[in-house]
C-alpha positions in Angstrom: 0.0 0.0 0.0 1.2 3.1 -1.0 2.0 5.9 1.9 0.2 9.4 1.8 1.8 12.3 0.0 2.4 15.4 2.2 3.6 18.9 0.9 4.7 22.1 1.5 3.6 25.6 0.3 4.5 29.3 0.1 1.8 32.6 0.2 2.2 35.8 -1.0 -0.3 38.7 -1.5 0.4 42.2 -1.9 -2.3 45.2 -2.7 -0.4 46.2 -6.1 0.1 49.3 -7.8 -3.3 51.1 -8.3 -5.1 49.9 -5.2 -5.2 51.1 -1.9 -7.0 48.0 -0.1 -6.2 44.6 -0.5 -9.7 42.8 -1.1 -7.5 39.0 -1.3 -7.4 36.8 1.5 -5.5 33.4 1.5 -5.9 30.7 3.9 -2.9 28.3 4.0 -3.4 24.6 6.7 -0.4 22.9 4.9 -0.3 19.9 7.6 -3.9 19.4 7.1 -4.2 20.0 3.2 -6.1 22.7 2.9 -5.0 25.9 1.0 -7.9 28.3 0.0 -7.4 31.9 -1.7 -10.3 34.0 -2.1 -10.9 37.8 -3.9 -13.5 40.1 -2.6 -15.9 42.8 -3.7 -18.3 45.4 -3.3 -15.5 48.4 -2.9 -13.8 49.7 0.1 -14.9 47.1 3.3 -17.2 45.4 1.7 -14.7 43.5 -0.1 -12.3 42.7 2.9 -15.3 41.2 5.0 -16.5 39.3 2.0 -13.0 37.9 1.5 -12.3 37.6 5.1 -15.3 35.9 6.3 -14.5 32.7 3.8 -11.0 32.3 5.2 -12.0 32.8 8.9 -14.7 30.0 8.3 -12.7 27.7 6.7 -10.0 28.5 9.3 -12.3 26.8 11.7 -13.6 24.1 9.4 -12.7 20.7 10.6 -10.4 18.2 8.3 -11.1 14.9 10.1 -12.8 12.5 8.2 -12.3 11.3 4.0 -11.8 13.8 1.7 -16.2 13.4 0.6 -16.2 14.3 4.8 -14.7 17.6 4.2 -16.3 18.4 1.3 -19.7 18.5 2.5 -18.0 20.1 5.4 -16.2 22.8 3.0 -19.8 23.5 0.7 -21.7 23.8 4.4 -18.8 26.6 5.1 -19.4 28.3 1.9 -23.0 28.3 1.8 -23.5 29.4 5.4 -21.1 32.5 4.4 -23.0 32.8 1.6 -26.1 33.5 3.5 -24.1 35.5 6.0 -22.9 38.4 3.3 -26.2 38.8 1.8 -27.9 39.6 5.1 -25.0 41.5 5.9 -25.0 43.7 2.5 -28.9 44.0 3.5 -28.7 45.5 6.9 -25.4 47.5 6.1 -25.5 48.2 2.4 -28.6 49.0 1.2 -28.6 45.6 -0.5 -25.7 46.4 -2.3 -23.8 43.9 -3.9 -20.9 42.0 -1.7 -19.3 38.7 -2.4 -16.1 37.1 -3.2 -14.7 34.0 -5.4 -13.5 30.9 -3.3 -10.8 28.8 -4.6 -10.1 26.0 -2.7 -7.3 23.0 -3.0 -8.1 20.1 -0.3 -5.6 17.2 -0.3 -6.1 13.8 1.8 -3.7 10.6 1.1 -3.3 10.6 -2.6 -6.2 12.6 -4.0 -7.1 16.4 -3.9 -10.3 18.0 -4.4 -10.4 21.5 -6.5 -13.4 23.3 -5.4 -14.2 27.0 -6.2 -16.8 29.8 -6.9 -15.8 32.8 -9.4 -12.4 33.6 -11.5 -9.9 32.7 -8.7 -8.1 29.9 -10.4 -6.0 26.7 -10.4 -3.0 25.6 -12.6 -1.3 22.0 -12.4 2.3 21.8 -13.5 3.3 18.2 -13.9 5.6 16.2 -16.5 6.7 20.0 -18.2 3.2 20.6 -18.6 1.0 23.9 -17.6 -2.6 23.0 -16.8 -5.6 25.0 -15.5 -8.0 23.0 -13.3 -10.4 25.7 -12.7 -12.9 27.1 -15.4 -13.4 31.0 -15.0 -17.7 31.9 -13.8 -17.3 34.5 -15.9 -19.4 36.2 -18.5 -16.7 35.8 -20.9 -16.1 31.7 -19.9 -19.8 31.2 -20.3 -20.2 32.5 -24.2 -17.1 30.7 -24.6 -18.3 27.9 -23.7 -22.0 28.3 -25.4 -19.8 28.5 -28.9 -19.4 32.0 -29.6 -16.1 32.8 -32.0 -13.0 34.0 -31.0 -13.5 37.1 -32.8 -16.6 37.9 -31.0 -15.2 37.4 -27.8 -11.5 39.4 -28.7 -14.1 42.5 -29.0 -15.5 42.0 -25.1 -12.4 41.6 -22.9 -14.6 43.2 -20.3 -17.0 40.2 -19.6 -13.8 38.5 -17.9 -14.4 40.8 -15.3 -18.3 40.2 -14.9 -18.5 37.3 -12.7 -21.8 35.0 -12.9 -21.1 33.0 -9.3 -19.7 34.3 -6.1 -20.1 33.9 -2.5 -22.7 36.5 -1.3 -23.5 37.3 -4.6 -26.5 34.7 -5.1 -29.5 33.7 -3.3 -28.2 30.0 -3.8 -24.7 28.7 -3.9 -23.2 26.1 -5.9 -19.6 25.6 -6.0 -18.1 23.5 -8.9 -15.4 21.1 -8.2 -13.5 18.5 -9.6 -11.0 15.2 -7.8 -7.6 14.8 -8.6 -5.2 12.4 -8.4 -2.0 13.5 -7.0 1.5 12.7 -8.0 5.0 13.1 -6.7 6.3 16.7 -7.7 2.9 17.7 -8.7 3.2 21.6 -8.5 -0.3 23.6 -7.8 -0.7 27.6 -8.2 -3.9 29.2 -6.5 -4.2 32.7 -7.7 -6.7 35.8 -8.1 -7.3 37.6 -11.3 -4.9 40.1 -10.0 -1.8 37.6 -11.3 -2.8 35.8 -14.1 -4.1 39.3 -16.3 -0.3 40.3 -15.8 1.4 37.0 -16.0 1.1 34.8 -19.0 0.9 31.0 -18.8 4.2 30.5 -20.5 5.5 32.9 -18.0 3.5 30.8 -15.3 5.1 27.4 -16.3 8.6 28.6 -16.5 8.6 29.8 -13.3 7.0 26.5 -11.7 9.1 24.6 -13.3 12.1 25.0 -11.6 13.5 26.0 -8.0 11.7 25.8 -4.7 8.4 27.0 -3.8 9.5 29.9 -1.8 11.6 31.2 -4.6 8.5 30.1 -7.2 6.6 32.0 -5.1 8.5 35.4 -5.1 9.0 35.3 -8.9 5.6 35.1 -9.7 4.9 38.0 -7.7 8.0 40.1 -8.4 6.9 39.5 -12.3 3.0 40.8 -12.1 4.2 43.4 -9.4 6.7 44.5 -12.3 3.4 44.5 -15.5 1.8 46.8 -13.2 -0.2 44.8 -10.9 -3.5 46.8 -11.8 -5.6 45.2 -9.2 -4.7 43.0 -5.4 -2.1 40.0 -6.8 -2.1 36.8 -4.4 -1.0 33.1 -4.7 -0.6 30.1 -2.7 2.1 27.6 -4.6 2.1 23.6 -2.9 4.5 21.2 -4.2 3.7 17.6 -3.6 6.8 15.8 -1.9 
């Protein structure tokens, strides 16, 4: 029988170069194998509480159990949040709009679960290939995905930004998610729109590809702190050991 995997990670978030509040929050339980990042919204405050309330609740999710356990455990979390920044953006906002994507990477023995809400996303680099797990709920994904032409869609680069799920930002959640197996050397980035609209994938994979985590990490950072970093930039990088 084969032993469980275990990992080890880096964080890094930083506001960027046009904002003056960092909406991201990450959430990192390396021992446990749970790494979440999340980006909020709604302006000023509303944005950090949005943001803020997934990681604290996740913080005190509990991990014992399989990996379907904590699951049903995680979608609970995020639907009980969910309900929480709605009547909060009610009573404190005039009903204005508040939410936040959820990307979440959840690890137990050999298999990982990918489960997220929004544009945060998820790339797998394994075997000197760059993978995205995640699929963008996003304007843009969905006419994508319902056939419309690349043409069409090169004219509306702004529907990336219009995003269809979020937590807080309907009256029902649903989270997508996928299962994974895991390998040895299997290299994960979780990331906010704020570094992949500066860094490109091939950028992405050379980086990944080589070095440790920390200094993976950094460089990824350093490189979309140095294209401008128009909006909040945060990542989570786990290597599988």
């Amino acid at each position: 029988m084969m032993s469980p995997l275990i990992w080890r990670c880096t964080t890094a978030t930083d506001v960027g170069k046009r904002r003056k509040i960092n909406e991201d929050a990450l959430l990192e339980r390396n021992q446990e194998g749970l790494w979440l990042v999340a980006d909020g919204m709604g302006g000023h405050a509303a944005g950090d509480i949005a943001s803020q309330a997934v990681v604290h609740a996740c913080r005190q999710l509990s991990l014992e159990g399989t990996l379907i356990d904590r699951l049903d455990r995680l979608e609970d979390t995020l639907i009980d949040v969910n309900d929480q920044l709605r009547a909060y953006a009610e009573e404190h906002l005039q009903g204005r709009t508040m939410g936040t994507t959820a990307l979440a990477l959840m690890a137990w023995e050999r298999w990982a679960l990918c489960v997220w809400v929004g544009d945060s996303r998820l790339y797998r680099w394994r075997q000197d290939e760059l993978s995205q797990i995640s699929r963008d709920h996003s304007m843009w994904q969905e006419m994508r995905d319902g056939g419309a032409d690349e043409k069409a869609l090169s004219m509306e680069p702004q529907l990336k930004n219009v995003i269809t799920r979020a937590v807080g930002g309907q009256l029902e959640l649903f989270a997508d998610v996928q299962l994974l197996q895991l390998e040895s050397a299997d290299r994960f980035l979780l990331c906010t729109d704020g570094l992949y609209n500066e860094v490109e994938n091939e950028d992405i994979a050379g980086i990944l590809s080589g070095g440790g985590v920390d200094e993976a990490g950094q460089r990824l950072m350093n490189h979309a702190l140095q294209r401008g970093a128009r909006d909040n930039v945060s990542l989570i990088v786990v290597e599988v050991l």
